[in-house]
DRENGUTI-546993 format. One record per residue (C-alpha): residue in three letters; x, y negated, z. Coordinates in nm, 3 decimals, decimal comma, always signed. Last residue first. Layout:
<rs>
ALA:X:Y:Z
...
</rs>
This chain:
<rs>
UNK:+2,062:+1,934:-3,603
UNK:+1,934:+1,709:-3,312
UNK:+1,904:+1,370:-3,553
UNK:+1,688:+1,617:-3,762
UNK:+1,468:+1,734:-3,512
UNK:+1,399:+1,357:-3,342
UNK:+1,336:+1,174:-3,667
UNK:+1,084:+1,480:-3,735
UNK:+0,925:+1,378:-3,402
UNK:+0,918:+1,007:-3,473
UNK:+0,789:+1,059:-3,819
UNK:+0,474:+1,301:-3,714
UNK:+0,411:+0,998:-3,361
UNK:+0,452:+0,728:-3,630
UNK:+0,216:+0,891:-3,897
UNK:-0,059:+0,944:-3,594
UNK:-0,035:+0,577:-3,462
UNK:-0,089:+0,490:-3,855
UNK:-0,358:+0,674:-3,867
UNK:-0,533:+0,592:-3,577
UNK:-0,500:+0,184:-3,630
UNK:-0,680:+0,235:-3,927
UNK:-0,926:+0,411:-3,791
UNK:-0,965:+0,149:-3,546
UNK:-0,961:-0,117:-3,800
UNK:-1,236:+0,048:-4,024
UNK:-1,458:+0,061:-3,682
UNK:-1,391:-0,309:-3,636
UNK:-1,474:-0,375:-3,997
UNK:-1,793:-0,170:-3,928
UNK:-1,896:-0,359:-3,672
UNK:-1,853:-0,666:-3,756
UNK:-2,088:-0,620:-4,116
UNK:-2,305:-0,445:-3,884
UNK:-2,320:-0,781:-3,647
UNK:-2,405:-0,975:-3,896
UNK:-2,161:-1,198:-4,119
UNK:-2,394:-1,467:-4,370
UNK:-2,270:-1,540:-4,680
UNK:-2,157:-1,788:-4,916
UNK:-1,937:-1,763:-5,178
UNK:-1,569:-1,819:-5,113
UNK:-1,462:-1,483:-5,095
UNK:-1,397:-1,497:-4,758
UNK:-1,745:-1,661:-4,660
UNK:-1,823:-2,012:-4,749
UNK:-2,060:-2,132:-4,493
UNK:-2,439:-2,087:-4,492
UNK:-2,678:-2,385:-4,676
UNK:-2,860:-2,571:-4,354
UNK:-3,210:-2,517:-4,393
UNK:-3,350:-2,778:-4,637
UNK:-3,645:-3,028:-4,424
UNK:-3,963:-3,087:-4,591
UNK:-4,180:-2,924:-4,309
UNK:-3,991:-3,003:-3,928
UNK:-3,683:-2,827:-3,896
UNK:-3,630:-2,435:-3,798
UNK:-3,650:-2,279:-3,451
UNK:-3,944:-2,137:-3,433
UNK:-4,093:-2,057:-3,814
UNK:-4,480:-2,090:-3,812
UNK:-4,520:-2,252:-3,505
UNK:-4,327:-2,512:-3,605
UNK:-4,405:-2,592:-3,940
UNK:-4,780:-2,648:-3,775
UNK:-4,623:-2,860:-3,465
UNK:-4,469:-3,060:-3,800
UNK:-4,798:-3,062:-3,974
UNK:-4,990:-3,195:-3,659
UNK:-4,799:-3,440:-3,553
UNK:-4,803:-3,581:-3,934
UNK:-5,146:-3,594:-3,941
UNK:-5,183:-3,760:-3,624
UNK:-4,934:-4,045:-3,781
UNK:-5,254:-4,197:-4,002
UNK:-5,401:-4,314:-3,648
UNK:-5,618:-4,518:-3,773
UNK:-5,740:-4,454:-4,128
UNK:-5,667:-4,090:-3,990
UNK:-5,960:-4,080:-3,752
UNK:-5,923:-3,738:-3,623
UNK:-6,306:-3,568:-3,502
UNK:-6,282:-3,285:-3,277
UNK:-6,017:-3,439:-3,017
UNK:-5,649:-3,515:-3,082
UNK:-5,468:-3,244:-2,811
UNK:-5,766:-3,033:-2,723
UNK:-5,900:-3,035:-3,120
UNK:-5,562:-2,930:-3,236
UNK:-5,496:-2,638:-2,995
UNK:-5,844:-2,548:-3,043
UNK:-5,825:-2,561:-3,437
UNK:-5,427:-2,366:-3,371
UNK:-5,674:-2,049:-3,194
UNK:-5,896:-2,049:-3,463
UNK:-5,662:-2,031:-3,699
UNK:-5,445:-1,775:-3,560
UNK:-5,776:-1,572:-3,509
UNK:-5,830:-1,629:-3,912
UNK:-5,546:-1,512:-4,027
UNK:-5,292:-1,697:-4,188
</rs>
């Protein structure tokens, strides 16, 4: 951490519990301020201590997280996909046609 972050998360501290923290008691001030700590540092995530959530079983069966890339490119795969065979019907139905005329 750096020591404007620091500075600015003493205030923070000192505003909300004052500049001196009794912790014989109020032992539970220390714990308020580690989780508001964990926090900051990650948004979003559990209190310090806390696992993050292991990521579901993929496809394969290992886990693994899909981003929007990964999405994206399948979707790109499918189209082209999709283009070929829309191209081999439209070749087969017109030879289908010249031969059936013959």
């Amino acid at each position: 951490m750096n020591s404007k972050r620091i500075n600015v998360l003493a205030k923070k501290i000192i505003k909300k519990y004052g500049p001196v923290i009794d912790l014989r008691q109020n032992p539970e001030v220390l714990v308020d301020i580690m989780r508001e700590l964990t926090y900051l540092d990650t948004p979003g995530t559990p209190c310090g201590g806390v696992p993050s959530p292991p990521p579901a079983p993929g496809p394969s069966g290992v886990a693994s997280f899909v981003s929007n890339e990964d999405v994206l490119r399948a979707v790109l795969k499918l189209a082209r996909d999709v283009s070929v065979i829309r191209t081999s019907l439209k070749s087969g139905s017109t030879k289908a046609r010249s031969t059936s005329r013959k």
